[in-house]
C-alpha positions in Angstrom: 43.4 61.5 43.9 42.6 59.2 46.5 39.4 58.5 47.4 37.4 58.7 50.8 36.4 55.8 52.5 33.1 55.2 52.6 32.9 55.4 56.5 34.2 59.2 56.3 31.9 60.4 53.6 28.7 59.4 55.5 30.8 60.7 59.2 31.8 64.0 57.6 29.7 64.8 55.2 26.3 63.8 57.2 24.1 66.7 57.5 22.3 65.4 60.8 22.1 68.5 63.2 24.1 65.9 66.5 27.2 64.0 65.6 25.5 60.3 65.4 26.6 57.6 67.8 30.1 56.9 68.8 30.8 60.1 69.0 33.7 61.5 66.4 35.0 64.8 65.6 33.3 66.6 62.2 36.0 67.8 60.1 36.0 70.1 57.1 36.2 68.2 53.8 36.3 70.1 50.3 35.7 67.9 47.0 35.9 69.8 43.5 35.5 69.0 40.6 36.7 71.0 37.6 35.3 70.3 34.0 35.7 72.7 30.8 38.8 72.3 28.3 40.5 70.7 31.2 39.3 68.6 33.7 40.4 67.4 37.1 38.8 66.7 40.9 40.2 66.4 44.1 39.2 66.2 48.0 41.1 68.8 50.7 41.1 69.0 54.4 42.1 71.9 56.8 46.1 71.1 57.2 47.5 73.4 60.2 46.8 77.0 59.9 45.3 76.5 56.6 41.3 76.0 55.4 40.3 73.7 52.5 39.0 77.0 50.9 42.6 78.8 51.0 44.0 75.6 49.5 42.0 74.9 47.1 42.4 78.1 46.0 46.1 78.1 45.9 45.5 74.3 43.6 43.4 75.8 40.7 45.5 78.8 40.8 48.6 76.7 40.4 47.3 74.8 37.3 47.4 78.4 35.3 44.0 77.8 33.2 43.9 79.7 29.9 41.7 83.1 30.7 40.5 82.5 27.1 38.4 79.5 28.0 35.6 79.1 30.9 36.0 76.9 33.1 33.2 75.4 35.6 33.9 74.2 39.3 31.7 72.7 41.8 32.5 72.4 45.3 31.1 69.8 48.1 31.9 71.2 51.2 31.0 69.7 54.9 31.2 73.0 56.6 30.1 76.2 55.3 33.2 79.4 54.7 34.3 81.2 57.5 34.3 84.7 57.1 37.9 85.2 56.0 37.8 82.3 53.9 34.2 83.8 52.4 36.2 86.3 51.5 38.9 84.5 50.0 37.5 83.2 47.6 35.1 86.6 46.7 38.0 87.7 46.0 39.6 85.0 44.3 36.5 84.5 41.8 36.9 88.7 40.9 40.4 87.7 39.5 39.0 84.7 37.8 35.8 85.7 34.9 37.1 82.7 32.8 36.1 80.5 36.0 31.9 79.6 37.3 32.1 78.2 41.0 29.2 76.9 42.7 29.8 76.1 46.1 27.4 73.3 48.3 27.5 73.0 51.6 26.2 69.9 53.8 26.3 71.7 57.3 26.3 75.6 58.3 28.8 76.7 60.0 28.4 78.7 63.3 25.2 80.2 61.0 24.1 82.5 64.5 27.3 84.8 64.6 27.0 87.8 62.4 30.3 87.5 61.1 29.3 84.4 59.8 26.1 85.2 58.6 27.7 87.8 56.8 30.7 85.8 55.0 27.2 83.6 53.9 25.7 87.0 52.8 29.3 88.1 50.8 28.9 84.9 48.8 25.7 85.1 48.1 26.0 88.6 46.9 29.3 88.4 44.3 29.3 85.7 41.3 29.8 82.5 43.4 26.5 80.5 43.0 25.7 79.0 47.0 23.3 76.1 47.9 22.8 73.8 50.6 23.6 69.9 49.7 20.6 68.0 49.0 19.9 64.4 48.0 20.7 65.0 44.1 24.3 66.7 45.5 25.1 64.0 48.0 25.0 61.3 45.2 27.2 63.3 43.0 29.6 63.4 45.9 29.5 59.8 46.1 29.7 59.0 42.9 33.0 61.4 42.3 34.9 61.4 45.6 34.1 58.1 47.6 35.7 54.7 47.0 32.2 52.9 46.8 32.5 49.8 44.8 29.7 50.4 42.8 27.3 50.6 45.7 24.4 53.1 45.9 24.9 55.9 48.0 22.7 54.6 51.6 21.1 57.1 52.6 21.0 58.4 56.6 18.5 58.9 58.5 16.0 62.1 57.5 18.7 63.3 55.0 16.3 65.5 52.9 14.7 66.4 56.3 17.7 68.1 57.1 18.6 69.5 54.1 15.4 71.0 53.7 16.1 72.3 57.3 19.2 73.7 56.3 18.1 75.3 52.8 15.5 77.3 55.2 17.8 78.8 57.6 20.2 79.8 55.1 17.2 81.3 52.7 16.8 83.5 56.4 20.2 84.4 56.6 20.6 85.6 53.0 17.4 87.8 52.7 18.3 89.8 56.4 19.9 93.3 55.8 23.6 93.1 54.1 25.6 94.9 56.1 28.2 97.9 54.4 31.3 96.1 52.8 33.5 98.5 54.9 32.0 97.0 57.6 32.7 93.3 56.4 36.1 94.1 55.3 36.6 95.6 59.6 34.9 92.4 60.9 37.3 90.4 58.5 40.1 92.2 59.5 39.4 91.7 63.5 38.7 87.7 62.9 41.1 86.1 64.6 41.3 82.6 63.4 42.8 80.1 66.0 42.7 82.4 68.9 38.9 83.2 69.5 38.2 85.8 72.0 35.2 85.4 74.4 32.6 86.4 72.3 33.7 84.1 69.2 33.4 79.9 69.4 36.5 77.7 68.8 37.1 76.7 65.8 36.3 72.9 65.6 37.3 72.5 61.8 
């Protein structure tokens, strides 16, 4: 695979709450790492019409891993699911018992529209394991994904700050009332990716 740059990890992957100075456009970026009988890693961005998520599920799916052997994957993401991809891979993981996915997330994303809140909430509820990136997750990152040179990972500005932030308002989201899944499965079906209406922010990823 090839590796980020340095300069994107800590652009992308920064967790501060306003983009730091010169401004630049925050971009999802999905690192996993798969380990078990077979191993392998990679790094995705949105491409067109299609999320990381959707992709990287279509790339472990395309590898055809025995369903007689588990498998683990972690995931570094810089922008939390959307709700359809939420529930993309929910239902990706059903198919997949040989497979463990924990999923970390530097930045939440759109966290005060229900719809959101509620892909966050489908997550949380099914067997995908979801945490917030902190400094231990950032140095894995790093060490796995970034072209560093055998430099330390240089920490920004209040990183733990923010992830401790971050951890708090998703601990919120998760313990509010889950919704009915007929109801998720209508507000999934009603998402309209790329065209928001009025009441739905554009899509910056």
């Amino acid at each position: 695979m090839t590796l980020l740059k340095e300069l994107v990890f800590s652009r992308q992957f920064n967790n501060q709450p306003r983009v730091p100075q010169p401004c630049f456009r925050r971009r999802t970026y999905l690192c996993y790492l798969l380990t078990g009988p077979v191993t392998d890693k990679g790094c995705l961005q949105n491409k067109k019409h299609r999320h990381a998520e959707v992709r990287f599920i279509a790339k472990i799916r395309s590898m055809s891993l025995d369903l007689d052997q588990k498998h683990q994957l972690t995931c570094y993401l810089t922008w939390s699911p959307c709700p359809s991809c939420a529930q993309e891979l929910v239902t990706f993981m059903a198919e997949s018992r040989h497979l463990n996915l924990q999923v970390f997330v530097s930045r939440l994303y759109f966290h005060w529209q229900r719809d959101f809140q509620q892909g966050l909430q489908l997550l949380d509820r099914s067997q995908i394991k979801l945490a917030v990136m902190n400094l231990r997750e950032f140095t894995d990152c790093w060490k796995h994904f970034v072209a560093h040179e055998g430099q330390p990972l240089a920490r920004w500005d209040k990183l733990e700050q923010y992830s401790e932030a971050i951890e708090r308002r998703l601990a919120r989201i998760l313990t509010k009332p889950f919704s009915s899944l007929a109801h998720l499965e209508d507000s999934f079906r009603n998402l309209q990716l790329g065209s928001p209406s009025p009441s739905s922010p554009r899509n910056p990823r």
